[in-house]
C-alpha positions in Angstrom: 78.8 43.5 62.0 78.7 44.6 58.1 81.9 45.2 56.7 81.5 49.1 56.4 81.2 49.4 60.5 84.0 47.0 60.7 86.2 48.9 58.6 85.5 52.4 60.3 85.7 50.8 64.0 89.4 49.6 62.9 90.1 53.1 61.4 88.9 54.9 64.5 91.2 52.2 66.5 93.9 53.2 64.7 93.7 56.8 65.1 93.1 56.5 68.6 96.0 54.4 69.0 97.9 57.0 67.2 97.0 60.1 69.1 97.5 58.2 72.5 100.9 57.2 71.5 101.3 60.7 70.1 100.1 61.8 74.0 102.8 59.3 75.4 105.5 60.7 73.5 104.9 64.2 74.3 105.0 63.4 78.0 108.1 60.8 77.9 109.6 64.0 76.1 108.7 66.9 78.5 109.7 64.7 81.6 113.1 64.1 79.6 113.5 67.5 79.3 113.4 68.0 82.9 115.3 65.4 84.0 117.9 67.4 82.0 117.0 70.8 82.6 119.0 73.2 82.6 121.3 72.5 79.5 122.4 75.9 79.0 122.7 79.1 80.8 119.6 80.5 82.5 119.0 84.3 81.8 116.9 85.9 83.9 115.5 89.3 82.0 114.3 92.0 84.4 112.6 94.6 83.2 113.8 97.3 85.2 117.0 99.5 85.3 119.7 98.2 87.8 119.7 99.3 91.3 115.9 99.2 91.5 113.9 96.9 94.1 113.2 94.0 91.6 117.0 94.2 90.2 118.8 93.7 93.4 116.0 90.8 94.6 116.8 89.1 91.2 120.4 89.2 91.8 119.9 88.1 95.0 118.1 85.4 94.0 120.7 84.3 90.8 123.8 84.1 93.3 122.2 81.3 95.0 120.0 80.0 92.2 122.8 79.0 89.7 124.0 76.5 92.7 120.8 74.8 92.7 120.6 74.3 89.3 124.3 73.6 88.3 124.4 76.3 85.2 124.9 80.3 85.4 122.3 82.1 86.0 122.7 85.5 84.2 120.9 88.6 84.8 120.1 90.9 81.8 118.4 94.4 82.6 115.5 95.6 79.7 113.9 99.0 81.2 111.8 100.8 79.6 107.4 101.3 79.7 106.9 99.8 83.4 108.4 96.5 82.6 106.5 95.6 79.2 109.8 96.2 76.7 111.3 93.6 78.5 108.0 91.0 78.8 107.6 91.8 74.7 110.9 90.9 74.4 111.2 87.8 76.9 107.8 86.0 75.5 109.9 85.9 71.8 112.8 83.4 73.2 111.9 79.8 73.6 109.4 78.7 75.8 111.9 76.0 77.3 112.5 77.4 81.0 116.0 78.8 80.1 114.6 82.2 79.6 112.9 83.8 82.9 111.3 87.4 83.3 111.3 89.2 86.6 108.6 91.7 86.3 106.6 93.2 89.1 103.0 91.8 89.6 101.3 95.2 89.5 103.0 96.0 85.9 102.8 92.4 84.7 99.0 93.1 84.9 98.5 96.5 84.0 100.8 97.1 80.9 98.8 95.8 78.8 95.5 97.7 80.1 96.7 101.0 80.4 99.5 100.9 77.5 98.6 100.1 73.6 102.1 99.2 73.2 102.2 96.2 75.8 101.0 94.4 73.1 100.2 90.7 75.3 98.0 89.5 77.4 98.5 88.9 81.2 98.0 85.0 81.0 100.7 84.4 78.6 102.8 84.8 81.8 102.9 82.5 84.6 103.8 82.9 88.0 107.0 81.1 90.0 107.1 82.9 93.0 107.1 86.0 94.4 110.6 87.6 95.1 109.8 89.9 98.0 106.9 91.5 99.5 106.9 95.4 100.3 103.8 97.0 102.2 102.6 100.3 100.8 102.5 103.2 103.1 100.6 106.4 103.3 103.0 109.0 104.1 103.0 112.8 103.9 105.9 115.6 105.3 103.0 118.3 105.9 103.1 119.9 109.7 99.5 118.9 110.1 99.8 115.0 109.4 96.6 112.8 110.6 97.3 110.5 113.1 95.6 107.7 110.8 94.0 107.1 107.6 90.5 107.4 109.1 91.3 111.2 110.8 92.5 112.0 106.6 88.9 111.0 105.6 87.2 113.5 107.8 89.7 115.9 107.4 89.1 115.8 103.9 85.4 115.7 104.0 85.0 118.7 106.8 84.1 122.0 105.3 86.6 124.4 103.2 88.6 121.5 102.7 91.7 121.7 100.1 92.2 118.9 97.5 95.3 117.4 98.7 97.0 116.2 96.0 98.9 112.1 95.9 101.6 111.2 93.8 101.9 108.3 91.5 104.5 107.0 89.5 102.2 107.0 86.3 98.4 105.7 85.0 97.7 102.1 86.2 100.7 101.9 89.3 100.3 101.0 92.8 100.3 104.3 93.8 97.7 105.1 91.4 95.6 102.4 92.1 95.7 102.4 95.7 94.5 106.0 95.2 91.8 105.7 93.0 90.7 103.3 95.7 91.1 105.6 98.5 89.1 107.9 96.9 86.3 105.4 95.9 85.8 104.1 99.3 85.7 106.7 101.3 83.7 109.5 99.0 86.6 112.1 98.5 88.0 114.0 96.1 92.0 114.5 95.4 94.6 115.5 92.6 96.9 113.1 91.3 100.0 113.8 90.2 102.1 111.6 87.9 106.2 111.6 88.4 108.6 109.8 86.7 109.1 107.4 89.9 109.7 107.1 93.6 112.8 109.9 93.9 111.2 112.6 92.9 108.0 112.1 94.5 109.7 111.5 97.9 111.8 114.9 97.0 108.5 116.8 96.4 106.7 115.1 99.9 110.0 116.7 101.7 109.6 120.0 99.6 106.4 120.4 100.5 105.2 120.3 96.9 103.4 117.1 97.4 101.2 116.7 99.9 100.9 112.9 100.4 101.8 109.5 98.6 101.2 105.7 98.5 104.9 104.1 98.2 106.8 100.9 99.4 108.1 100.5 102.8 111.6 100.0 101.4 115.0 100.7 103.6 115.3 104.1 102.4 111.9 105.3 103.6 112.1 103.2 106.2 115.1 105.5 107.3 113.1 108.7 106.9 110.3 108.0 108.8 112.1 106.6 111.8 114.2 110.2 111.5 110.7 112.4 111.2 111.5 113.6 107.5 108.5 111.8 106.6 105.3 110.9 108.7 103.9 107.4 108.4 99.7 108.5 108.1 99.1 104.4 108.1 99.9 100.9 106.2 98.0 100.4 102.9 97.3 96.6 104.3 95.2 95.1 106.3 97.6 94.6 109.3 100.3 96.7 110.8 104.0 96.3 109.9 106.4 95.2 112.6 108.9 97.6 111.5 106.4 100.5 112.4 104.2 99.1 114.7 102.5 102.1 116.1 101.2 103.1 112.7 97.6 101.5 111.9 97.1 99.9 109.3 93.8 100.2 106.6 92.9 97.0 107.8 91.5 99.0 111.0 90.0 101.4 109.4 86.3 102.3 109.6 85.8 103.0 105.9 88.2 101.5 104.0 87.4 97.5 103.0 89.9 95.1 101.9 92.4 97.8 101.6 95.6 96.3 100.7 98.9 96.5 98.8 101.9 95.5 98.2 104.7 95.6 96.0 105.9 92.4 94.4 108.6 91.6 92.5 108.1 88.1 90.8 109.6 85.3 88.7 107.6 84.6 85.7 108.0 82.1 82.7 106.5 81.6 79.8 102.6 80.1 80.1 103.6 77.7 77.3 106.4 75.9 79.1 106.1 72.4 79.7 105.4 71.6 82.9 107.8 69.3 84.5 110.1 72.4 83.5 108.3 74.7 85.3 107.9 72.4 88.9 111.8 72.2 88.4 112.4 75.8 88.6 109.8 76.3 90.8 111.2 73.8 93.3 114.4 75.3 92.9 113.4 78.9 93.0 111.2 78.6 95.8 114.3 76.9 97.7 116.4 80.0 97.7 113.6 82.8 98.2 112.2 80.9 101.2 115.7 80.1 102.3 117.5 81.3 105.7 119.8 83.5 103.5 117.8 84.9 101.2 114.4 85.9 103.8 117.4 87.4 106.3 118.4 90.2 103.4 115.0 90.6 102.6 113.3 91.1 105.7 117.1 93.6 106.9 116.3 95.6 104.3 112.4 96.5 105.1 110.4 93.7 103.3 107.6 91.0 104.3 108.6 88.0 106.0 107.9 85.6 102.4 104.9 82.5 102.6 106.1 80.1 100.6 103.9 79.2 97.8 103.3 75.9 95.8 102.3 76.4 92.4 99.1 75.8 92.5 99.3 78.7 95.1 101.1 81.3 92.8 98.8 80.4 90.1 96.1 81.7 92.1 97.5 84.1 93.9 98.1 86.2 90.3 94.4 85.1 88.9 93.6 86.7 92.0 95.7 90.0 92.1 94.6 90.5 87.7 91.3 90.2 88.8 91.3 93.1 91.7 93.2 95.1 89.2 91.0 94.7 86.6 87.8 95.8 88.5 89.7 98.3 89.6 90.5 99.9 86.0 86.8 98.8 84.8 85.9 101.5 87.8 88.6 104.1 86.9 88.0 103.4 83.3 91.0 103.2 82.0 91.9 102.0 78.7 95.1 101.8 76.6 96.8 105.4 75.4 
């Protein structure tokens, strides 16, 4: 072989050499960092006001996590812009696992497609697992409430009918979304009405100001529909809930396809964590939140029975839920304000 080629064959040699040594190091370091994971506290940044649905599943998740793991777990609340201070503020600490967000999947997503200061993108956050599960249900105070989703649709495609109007907690939320659908698949027209969350909306349904609204199924509304204040029209999933079983559900509906959602609270970390860090916490995470204790508080206070997810499952499960959303703000056009 002439000299040149030998030369440049050792060179090459030597830099692969290098850069596989280079890849052995970075590996022998990310699996020694979670062999001694945690080090420090854990702070878990929600990015909600206390009190709220994600708040009190994070705390009830930290009482129990912090055994796991052997260090405090410490809750910090950021509100403010549906969650996206907080993730702007979260995806600046380190990218070590020490540093979690709680964020709700819906606002994870949509922040940064319906508001110009959500300034990330959706996959520099990766999902743990999913904190609780709360259906969506149609519900309405108004004397003449349809028996089911379907009897709305002809109701509100018969002649001289009103435009009924549905309440939302602001562009790009659940309630939103779920509407915009509502209206896509089944060819009607309605007024939405932005509030500045769930209270006042469920204080305008009893007032008769509103005439209906997509919310969660939490214990509170749970309370008012078993006492008639509110009437359940049916679940915005596709099967009924046990906690109301003689509503329907959109899943029997005639019109409406793949009609379904949820609420959902979740643990996120930072996409750039190594991860053996991130199959640590989601090992231990996923302990507590499919644990006896924790799934007995949930489901008491009016939430899903939880399907435990492996990673690989959570990973797909939010590909999945950014694409629906996104299709679903391609069709209502939205865009950031």
């Amino acid at each position: 072989m002439p000299r040149t080629a030998t030369t440049m064959l050792a060179h090459f040699l030597v830099r692969l050499g290098r850069a596989a040594l280079f890849a052995w190091a970075c590996m022998a370091t990310a699996n020694a960092t979670a062999d001694t994971f945690p080090t420090q506290n854990v702070v878990i940044k929600v990015g909600y006001p206390p009190g709220g649905g994600a708040d009190v599943a994070a705390r009830q998740l930290s009482a129990q996590l912090q055994q796991v793991l052997g260090k405090p777990v410490v809750i910090e609340n950021q509100g403010g812009a549906g969650g996206s201070v907080a993730a702007l503020t979260y995806l600046r600490q380190p990218a070590d696992g020490h540093y979690l967000v709680v964020l709700t999947g819906n606002d994870a997503v949509m922040n940064p497609i319906v508001s110009a200061s959500a300034k990330y993108k959706p996959d520099e956050l990766r999902l743990i697992h999913p904190l609780i599960f709360s259906d969506f249900v149609l519900v309405t105070a108004r004397d003449d409430a349809p028996a089911s989703i379907d009897a709305l649709i002809d109701r509100m495609k018969g002649a001289g009918a009103p435009e009924y109007s549905f309440g939302n907690w602001g562009i790009g939320s659940t309630p939103h979304l779920a509407a915009a659908d509502f209206r896509a698949q089944a060819g009607v027209q309605s007024l939405d009405v932005p509030y500045k969350g769930i209270s006042p909306i469920v204080q305008d349904l009893i007032g008769k100001g509103l005439d209906y609204a997509f919310i969660p199924l939490v214990s509170s509304v749970l309370d008012m529909i078993r006492s008639g204040r509110l009437k359940a029209v049916g679940m915005a999933t596709l099967t009924r809930n046990d906690l109301l079983p003689d509503v329907p559900a959109a899943g029997e509906s005639k019109v409406l396809k793949n009609f379904d959602y949820k609420v959902w609270p979740g643990v996120f970390v930072n996409s750039k964590t190594p991860q053996p860090v991130v199959e640590k916490l989601h090992a231990a995470i996923s302990s507590v939140v499919n644990g006896e204790k924790y799934q007995k508080w949930s489901v008491d206070t009016g939430n899903r029975p939880m399907t435990p997810m492996s990673l690989a499952q959570a990973d797909t499960f939010y590909q999945d839920e950014l694409a629906r959303n996104q299709r679903l703000a391609a069709t209502m056009k939205l865009s950031p304000q």
